[in-house]
Backbone as numpy.savetxt, mean C-alpha at the origin, in Angstrom:
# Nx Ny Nz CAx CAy CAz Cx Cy Cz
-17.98 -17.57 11.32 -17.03 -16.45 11.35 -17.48 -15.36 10.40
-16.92 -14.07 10.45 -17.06 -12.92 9.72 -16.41 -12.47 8.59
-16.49 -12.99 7.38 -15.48 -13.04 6.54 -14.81 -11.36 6.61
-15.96 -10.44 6.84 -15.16 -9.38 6.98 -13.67 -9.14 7.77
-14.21 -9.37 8.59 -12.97 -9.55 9.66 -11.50 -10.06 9.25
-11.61 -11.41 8.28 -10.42 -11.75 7.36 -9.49 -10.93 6.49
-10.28 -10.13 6.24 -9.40 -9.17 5.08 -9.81 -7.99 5.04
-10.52 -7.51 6.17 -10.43 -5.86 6.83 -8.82 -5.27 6.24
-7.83 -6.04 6.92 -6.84 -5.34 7.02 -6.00 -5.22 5.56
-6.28 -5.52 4.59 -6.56 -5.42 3.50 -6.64 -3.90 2.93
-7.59 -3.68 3.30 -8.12 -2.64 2.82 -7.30 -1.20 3.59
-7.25 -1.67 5.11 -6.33 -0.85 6.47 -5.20 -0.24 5.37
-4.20 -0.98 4.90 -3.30 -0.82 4.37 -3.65 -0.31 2.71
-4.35 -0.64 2.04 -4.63 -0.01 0.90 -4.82 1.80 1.44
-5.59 1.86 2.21 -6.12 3.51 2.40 -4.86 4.37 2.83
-3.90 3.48 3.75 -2.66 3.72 4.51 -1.69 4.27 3.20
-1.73 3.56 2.77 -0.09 3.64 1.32 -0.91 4.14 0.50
-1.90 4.81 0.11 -2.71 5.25 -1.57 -2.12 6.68 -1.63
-1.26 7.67 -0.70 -0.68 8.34 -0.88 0.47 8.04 -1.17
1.05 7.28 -0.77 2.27 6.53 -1.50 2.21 6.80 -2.74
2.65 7.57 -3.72 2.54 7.52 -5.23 3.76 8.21 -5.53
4.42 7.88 -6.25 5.82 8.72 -6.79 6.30 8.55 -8.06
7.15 9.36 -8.42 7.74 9.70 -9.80 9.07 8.62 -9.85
9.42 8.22 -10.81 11.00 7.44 -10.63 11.09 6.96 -12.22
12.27 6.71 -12.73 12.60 6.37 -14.03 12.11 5.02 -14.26
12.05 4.57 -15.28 11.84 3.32 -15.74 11.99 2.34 -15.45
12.13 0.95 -15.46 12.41 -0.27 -15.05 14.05 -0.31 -15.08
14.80 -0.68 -14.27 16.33 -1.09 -14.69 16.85 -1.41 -14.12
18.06 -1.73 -14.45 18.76 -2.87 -13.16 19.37 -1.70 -12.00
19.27 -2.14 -11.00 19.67 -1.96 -9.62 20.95 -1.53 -9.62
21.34 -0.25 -9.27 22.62 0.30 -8.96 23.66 -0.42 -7.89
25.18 -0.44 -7.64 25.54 -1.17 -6.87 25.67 -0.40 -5.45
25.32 1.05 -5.81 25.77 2.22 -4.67 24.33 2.74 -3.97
24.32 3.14 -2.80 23.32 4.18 -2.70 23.75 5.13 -1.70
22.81 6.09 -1.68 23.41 7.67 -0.75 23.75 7.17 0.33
24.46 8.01 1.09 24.20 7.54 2.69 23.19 8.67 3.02
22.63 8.23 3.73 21.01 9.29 4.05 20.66 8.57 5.87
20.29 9.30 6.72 19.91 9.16 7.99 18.61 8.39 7.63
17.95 8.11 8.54 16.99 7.65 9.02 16.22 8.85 8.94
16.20 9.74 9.59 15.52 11.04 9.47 15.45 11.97 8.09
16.53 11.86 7.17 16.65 12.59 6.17 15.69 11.70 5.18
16.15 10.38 5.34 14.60 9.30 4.25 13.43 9.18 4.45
13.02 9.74 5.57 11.34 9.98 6.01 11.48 11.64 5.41
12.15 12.43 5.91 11.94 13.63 5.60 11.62 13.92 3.85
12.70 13.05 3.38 12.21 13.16 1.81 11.23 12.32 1.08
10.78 11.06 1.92 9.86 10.69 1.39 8.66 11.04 2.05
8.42 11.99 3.07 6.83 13.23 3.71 6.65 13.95 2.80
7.84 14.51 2.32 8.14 15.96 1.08 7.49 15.53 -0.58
8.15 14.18 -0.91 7.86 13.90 -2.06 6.25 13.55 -2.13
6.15 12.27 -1.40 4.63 11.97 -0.96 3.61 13.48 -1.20
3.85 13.80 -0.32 2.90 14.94 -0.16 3.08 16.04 -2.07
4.00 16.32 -2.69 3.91 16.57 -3.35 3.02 15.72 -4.81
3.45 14.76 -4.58 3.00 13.76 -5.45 1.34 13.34 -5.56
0.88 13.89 -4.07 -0.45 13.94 -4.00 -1.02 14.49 -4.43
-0.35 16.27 -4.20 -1.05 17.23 -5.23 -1.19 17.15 -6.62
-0.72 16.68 -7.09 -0.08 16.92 -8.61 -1.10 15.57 -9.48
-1.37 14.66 -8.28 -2.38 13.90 -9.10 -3.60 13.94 -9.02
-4.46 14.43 -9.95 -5.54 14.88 -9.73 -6.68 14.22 -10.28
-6.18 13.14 -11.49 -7.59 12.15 -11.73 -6.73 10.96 -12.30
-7.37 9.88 -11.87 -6.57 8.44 -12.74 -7.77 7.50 -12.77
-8.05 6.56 -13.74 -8.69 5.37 -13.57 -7.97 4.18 -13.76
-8.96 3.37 -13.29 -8.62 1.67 -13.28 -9.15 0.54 -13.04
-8.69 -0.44 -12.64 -9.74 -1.81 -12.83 -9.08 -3.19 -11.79
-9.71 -2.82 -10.83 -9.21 -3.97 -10.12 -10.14 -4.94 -9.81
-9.52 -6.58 -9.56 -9.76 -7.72 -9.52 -9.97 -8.25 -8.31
-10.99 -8.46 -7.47 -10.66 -9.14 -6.01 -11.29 -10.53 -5.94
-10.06 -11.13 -5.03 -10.47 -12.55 -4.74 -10.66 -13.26 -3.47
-11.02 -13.85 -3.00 -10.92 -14.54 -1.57 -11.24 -15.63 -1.71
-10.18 -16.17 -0.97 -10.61 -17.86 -0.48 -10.50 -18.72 0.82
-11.62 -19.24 1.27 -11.85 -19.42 2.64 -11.83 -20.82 2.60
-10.67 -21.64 3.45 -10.82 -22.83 3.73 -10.93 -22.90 5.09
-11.96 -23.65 5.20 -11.88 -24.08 6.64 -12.45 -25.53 7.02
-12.72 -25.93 8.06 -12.63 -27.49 8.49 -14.04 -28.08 7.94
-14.99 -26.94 8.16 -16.18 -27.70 7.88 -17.21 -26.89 6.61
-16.32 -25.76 5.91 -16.47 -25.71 4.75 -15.37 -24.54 4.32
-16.13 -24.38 2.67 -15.27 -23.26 2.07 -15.96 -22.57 1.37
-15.38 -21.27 0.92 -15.96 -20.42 0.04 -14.88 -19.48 -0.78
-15.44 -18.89 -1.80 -14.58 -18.17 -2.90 -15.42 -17.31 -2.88
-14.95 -16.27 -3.95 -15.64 -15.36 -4.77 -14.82 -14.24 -5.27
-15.05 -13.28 -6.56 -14.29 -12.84 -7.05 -15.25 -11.70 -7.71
-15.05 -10.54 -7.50 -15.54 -9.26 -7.82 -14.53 -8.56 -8.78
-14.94 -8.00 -9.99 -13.90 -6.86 -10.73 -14.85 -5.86 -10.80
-14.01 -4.75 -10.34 -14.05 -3.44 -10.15 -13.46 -2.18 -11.20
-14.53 -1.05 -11.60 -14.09 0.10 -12.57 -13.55 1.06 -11.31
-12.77 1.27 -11.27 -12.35 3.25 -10.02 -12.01 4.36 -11.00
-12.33 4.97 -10.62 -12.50 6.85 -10.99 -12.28 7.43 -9.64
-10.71 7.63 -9.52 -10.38 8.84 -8.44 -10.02 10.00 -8.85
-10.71 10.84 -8.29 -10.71 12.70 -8.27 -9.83 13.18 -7.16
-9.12 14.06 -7.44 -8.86 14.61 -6.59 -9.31 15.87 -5.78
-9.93 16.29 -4.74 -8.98 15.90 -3.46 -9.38 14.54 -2.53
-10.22 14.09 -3.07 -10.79 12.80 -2.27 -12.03 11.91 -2.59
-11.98 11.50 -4.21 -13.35 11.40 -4.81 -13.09 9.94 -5.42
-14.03 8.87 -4.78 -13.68 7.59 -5.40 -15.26 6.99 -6.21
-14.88 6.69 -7.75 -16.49 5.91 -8.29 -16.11 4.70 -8.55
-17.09 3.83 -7.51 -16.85 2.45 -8.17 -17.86 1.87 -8.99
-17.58 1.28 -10.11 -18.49 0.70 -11.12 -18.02 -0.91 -10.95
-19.43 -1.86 -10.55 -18.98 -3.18 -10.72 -18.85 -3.57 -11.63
-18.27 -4.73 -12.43 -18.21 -5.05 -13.77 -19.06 -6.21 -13.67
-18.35 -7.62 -13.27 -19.29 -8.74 -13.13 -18.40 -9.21 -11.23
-19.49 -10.02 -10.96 -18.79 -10.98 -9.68 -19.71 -12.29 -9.39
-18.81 -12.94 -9.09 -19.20 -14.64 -9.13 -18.52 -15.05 -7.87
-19.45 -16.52 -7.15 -18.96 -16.91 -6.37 -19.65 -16.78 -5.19
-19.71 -16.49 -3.54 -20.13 -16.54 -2.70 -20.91 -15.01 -2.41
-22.25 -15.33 -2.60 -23.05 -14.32 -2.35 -22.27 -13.62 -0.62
-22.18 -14.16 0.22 -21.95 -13.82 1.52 -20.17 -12.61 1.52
-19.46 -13.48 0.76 -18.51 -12.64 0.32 -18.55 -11.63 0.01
-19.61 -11.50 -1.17 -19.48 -10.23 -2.32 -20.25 -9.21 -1.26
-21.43 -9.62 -0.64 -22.59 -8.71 -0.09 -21.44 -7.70 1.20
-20.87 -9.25 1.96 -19.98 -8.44 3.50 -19.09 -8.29 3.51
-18.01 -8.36 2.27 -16.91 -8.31 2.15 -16.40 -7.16 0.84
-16.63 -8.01 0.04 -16.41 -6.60 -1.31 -16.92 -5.52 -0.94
-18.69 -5.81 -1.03 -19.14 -4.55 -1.00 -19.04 -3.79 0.11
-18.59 -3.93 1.15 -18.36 -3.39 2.73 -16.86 -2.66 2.12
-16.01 -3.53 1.67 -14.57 -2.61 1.30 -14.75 -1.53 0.77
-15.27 -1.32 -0.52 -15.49 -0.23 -1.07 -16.19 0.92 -0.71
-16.92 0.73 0.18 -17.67 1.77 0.87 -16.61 2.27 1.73
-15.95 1.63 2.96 -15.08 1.86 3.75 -13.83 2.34 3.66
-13.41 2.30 2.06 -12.66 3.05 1.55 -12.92 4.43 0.98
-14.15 4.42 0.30 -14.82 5.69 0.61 -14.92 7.01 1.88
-15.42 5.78 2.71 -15.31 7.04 4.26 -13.60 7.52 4.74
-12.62 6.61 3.90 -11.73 6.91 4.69 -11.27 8.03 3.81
-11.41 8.62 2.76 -10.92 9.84 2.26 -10.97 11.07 2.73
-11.81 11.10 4.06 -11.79 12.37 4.45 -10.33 12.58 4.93
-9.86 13.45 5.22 -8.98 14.51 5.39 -8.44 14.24 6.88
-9.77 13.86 7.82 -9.37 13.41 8.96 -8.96 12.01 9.16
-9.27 11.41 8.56 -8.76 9.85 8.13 -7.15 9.86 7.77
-7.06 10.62 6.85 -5.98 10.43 5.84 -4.86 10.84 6.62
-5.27 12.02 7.65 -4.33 12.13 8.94 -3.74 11.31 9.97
-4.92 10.67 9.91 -4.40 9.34 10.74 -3.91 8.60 10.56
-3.73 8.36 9.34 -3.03 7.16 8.46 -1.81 7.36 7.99
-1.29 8.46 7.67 -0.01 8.71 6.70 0.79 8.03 7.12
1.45 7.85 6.60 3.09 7.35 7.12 4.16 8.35 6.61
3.83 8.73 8.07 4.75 10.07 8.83 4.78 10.19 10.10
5.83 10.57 10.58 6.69 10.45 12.09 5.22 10.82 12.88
3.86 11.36 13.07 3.13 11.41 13.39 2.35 10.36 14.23
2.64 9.13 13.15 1.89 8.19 13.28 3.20 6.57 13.85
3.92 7.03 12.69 4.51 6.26 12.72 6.73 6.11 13.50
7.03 5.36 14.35 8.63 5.23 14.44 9.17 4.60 13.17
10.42 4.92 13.07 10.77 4.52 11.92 12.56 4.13 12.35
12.86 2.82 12.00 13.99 2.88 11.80 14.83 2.16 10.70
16.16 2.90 10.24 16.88 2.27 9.08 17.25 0.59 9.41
17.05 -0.28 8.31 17.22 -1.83 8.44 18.28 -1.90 7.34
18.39 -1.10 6.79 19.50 -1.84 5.58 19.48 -0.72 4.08
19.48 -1.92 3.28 19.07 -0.99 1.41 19.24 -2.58 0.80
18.65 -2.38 -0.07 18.35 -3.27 -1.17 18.40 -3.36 -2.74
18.19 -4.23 -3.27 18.49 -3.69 -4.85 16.44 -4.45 -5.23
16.07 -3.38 -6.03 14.50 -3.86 -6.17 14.68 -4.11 -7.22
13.35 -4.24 -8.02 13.16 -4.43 -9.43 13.06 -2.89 -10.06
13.10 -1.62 -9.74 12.81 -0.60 -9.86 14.70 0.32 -9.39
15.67 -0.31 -9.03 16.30 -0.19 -8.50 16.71 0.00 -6.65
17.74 0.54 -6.65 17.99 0.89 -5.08 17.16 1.45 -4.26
16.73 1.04 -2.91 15.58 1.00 -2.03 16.19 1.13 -0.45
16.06 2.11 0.27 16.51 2.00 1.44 14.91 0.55 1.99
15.35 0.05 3.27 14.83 -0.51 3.72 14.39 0.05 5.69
12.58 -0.04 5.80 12.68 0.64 6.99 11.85 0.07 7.63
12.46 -0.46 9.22 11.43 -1.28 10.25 9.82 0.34 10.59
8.83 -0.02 9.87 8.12 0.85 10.92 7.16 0.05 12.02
6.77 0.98 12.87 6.04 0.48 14.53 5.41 1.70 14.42
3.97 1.09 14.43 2.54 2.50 14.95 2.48 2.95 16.16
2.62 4.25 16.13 2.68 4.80 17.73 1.20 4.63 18.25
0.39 4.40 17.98 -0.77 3.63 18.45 -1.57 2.71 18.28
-2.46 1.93 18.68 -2.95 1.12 17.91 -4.30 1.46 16.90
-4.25 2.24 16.56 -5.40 2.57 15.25 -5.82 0.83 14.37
-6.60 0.49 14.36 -6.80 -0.26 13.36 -6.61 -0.44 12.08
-6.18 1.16 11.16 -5.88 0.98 10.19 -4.29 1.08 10.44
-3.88 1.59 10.96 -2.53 1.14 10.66 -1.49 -0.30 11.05
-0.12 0.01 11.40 0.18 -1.69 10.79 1.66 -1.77 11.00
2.61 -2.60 11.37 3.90 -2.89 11.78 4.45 -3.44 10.54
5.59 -3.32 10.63 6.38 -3.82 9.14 7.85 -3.41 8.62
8.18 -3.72 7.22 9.05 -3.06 6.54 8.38 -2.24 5.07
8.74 -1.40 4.70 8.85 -0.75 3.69 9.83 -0.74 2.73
9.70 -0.23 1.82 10.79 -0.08 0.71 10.71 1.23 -0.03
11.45 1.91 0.30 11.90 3.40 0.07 12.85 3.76 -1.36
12.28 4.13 -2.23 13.05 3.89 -3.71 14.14 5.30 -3.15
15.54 5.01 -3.51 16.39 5.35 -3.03 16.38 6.81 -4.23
16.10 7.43 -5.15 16.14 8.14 -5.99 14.75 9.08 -5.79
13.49 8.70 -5.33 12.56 9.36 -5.52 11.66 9.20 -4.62
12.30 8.54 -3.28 11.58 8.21 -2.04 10.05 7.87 -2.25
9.46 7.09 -2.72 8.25 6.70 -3.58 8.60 5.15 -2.57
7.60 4.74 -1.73 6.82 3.59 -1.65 6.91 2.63 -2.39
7.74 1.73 -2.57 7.40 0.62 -3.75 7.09 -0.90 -3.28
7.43 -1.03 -1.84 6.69 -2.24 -1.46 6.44 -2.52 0.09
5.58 -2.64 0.50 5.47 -2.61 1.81 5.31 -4.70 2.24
5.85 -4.72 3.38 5.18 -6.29 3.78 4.87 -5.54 5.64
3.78 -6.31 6.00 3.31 -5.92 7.37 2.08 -6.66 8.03
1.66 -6.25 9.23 1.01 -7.01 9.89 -0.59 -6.07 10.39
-1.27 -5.93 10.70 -2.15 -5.04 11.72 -1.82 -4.57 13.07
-1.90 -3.36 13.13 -1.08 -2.93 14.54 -1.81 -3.45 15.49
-3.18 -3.75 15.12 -4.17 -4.05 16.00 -5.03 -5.30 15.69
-5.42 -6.10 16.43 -5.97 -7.36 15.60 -7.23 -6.61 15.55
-8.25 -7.05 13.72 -9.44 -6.54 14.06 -10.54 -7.14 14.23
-10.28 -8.58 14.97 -11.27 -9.76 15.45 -10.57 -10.38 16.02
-11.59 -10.71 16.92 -11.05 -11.92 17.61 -10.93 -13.27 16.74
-11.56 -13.45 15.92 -11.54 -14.66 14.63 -10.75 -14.36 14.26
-9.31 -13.62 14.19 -8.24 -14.12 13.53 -6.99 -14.18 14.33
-6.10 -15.44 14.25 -5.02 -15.20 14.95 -3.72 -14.66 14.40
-3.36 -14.77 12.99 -2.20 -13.92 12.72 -3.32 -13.32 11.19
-2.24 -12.04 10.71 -2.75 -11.68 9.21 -1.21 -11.01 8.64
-1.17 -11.41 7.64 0.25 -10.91 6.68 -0.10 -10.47 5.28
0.23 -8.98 5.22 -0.12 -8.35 4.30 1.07 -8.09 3.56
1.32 -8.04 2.27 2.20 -7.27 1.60 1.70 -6.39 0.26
2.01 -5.32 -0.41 1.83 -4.14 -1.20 3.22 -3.80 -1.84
2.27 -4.16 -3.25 3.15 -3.60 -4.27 2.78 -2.69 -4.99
4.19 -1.91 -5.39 3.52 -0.17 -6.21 3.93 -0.96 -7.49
3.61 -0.14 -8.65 4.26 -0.15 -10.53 3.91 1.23 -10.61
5.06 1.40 -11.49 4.56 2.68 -12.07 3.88 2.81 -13.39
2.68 4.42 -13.20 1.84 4.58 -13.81 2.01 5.97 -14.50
2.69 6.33 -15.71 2.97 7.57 -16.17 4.13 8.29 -15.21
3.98 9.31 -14.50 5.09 9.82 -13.83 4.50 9.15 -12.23
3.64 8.22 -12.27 3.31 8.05 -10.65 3.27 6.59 -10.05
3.05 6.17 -8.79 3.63 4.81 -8.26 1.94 4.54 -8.32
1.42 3.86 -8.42 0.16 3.32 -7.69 0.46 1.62 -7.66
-0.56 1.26 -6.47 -0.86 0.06 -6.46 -0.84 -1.54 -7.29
0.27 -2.00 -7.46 0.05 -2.81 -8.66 -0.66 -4.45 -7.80
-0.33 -5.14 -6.62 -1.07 -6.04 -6.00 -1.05 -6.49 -4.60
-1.73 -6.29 -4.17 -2.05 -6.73 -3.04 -2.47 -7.92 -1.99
-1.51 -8.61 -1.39 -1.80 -10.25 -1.18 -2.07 -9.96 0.51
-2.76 -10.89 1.05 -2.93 -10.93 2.31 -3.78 -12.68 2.62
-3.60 -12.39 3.78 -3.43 -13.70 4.29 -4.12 -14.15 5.95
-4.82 -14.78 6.58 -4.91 -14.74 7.63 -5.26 -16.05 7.94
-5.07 -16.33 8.99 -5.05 -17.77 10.33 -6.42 -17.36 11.21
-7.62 -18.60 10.92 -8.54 -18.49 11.52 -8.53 -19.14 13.10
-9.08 -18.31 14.17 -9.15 -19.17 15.14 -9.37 -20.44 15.29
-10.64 -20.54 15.13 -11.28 -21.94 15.00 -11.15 -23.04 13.98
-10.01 -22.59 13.13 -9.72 -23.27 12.34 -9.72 -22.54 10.57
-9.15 -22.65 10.11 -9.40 -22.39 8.73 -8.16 -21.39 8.14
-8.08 -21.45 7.20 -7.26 -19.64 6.19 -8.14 -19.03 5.19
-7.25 -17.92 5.34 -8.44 -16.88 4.35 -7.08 -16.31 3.68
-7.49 -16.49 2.36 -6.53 -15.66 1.24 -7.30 -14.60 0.27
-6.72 -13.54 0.30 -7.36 -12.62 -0.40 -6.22 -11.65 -1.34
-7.08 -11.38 -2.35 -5.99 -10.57 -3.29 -6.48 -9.75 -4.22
-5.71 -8.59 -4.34 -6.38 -7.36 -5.28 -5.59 -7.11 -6.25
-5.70 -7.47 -7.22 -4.73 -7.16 -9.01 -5.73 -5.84 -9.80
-4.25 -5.13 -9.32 -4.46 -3.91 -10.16 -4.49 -3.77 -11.62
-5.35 -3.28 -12.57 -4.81 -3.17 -13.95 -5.59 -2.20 -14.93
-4.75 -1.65 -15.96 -5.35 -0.73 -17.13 -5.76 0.77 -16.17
-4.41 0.87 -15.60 -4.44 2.22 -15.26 -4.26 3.11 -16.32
-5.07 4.23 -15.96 -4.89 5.48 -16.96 -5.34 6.83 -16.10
-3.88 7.41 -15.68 -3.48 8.71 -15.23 -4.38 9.77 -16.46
-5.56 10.30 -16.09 -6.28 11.70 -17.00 -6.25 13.01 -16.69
-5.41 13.10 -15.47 -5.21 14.60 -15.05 -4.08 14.77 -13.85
-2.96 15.50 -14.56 -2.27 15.60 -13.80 -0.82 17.01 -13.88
-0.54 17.51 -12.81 0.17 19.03 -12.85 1.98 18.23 -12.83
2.33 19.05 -13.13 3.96 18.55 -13.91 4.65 18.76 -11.97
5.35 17.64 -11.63 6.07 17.43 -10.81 7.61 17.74 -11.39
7.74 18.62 -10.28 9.21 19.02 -10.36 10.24 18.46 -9.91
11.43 18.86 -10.03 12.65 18.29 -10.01 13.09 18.05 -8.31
13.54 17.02 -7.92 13.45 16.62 -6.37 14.35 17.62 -6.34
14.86 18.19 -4.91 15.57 19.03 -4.35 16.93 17.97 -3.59
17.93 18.63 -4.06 19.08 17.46 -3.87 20.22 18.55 -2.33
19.05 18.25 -1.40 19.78 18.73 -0.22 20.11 18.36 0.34
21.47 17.57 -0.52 22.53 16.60 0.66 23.68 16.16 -0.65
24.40 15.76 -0.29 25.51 15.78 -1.19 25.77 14.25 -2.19
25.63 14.88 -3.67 25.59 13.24 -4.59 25.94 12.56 -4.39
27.71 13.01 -4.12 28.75 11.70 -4.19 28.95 11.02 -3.05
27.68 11.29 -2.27 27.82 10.49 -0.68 26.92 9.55 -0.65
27.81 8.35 -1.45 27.45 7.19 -1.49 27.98 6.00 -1.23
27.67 4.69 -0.85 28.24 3.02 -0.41 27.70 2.80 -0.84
28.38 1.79 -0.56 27.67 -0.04 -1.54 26.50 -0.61 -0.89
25.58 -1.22 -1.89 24.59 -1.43 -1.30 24.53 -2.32 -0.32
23.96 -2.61 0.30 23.56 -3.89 1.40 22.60 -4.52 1.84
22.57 -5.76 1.83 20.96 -6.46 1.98 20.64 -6.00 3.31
18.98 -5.55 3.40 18.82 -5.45 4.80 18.89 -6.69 5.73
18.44 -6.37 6.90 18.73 -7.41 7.90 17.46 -7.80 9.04
C-alpha cells in the first residue's frame, strides 16, 4: 500500500482551515446563552472575520511534530518527523527539519511529500478552492455548544463538489468571534482506493490575538487490512508580524439571545 494515500487527507484539511484563524478572549467558562443568528448570518460573519483575520496576519513561526502508525496484518511501521515553519504572508511557507526517526519509507513519501504539497497549495487559486465559504461549501445550523473557549454555534457542512481537498463534517463556530475552533470530518472524496473509511478532526488554540492549529488527529481503515494513525502537535508558536484587528461589527441585535443547546 501507499502510505501516502493514508494521511493525504490530513494535510486536505490542514490547507482547508489554515485560514481559519481568529481573535477571541481568553480561556473561560462557557456562557449559558448565545445569539440567535441564522444559518446565513454565521457563515456571513465567519467569511467577514476569516478573511479579515488573514490580512492582518502577516508572519508567525512554529514547530510541529508528526507521527504515523501503520498496523497491518503482515507488518508495521512508525515514524516521526519534527518540523521548524516560517509563514509569510501572502503565501510563504519555510520548512526546516529538526530531527526524524523511524521508517525511512514514511519520512521520504509521506512527510516529505506533505510539506511540499502544502506548499503548492498556497497559491491563490488553491486557496479558492478550498475556503470554507458558501462557494464551496452547504452549510447547515445543527445546534450550539459550550467549548473550552466558550459558546460555539455548531454546523453540518457538505462540499458542493468533490475536490479532494475538501471534506464533509461538523464545525465549531466560536459564537463571539466566528473563528474556527474545531472541525471533525471525513474526505469528500476518497483519495485511494487503499482506504476504506478516514476520520479527521482539527483543533484551533489561540496564539496572541489569533486561532491557529493546535492538533491534528486522523485516522484511516485499510482495505486489505490494516489502520493508519497519524498526528500533527502543534507547538511554540510565535506570532512576529501582525496589523491590529478591529472591533467585530455588531450588525444584529445583543440582547437576542437563548439558552444554549447541545447540538444534535
Amino acid at each position: 500500500m501507499k502510505f501516502s494515500s493514508c494521511v493525504f487527507l490530513v494535510l486536505s484539511l490542514f490547507t482547508g482551515f489554515a485560514a481559519c484563524q481568529g481573535a477571541t478572549a481568553p480561556l473561560q467558562p462557557a456562557s449559558s446563552t448565545i445569539r440567535l443568528l441564522t444559518v446565513d448570518e454565521i457563515v456571513s460573519g465567519m467569511v467577514e472575520r476569516n478573511l479579515e483575520r488573514a490580512r492582518a496576519l502577516s508572519a508567525y513561526e512554529g514547530t510541529r511534530i508528526y507521527r504515523l502508525e501503520y498496523r497491518g496484518f503482515l507488518s508495521s511501521h512508525s515514524a516521526e518527523m519534527v518540523v521548524d515553519v516560517k509563514y509569510r504572508s501572502p503565501g510563504t511557507k519555510e520548512f526546516s527539519i529538526r530531527s526524524e526517526k523511524g521508517s525511512k519509507v514514511i519520512i521520504d513519501r509521506v512527510f516529505s511529500r506533505m510539506l511540499q504539497t502544502e506548499q503548492d497549495a498556497l497559491s491563490q487559486e488553491n486557496q479558492n478552492r478550498i475556503a470554507l465559504n458558501p462557494n464551496n461549501y452547504r452549510f447547515t445550523l445543527a445546534g450550539s455548544e459550550s467549548t473550552p473557549t466558550g459558546p460555539a454555534y455548531v454546523l453540518i457542512v457538505e462540499p458542493l463538489n468533490d475536490n479532494k481537498l475538501l471534506y464533509r463534517g461538523r464545525i465549531w463556530v466560536d459564537a463571539e468571534d466566528f473563528a474556527v475552533v474545531r472541525v471533525e470530518g471525513s474526505p469528500a472524496k476518497n483519495p485511494s482506493f487503499w482506504t476504506k473509511e478516514t476520520k479527521i478532526e482539527q483543533i484551533y488554540a489561540k496564539v496572541g490575538n489569533f486561532w491557529l492549529p493546535a492538533a491534528n488527529q486522523s485516522s484511516s481503515d485499510i482495505r486489505l487490512g490494516g489502520h493508519a494513525n497519524f498526528t500533527i502537535e502543534y507547538r511554540d508558536y510565535q506570532v512576529t508580524s501582525a496589523a491590529p484587528l478591529s472591533t467585530p461589527r455588531e450588525a444584529r441585535d445583543p440582547n437576542r439571545v437563548a439558552p444554549l443547546q447541545e447540538s444534535r
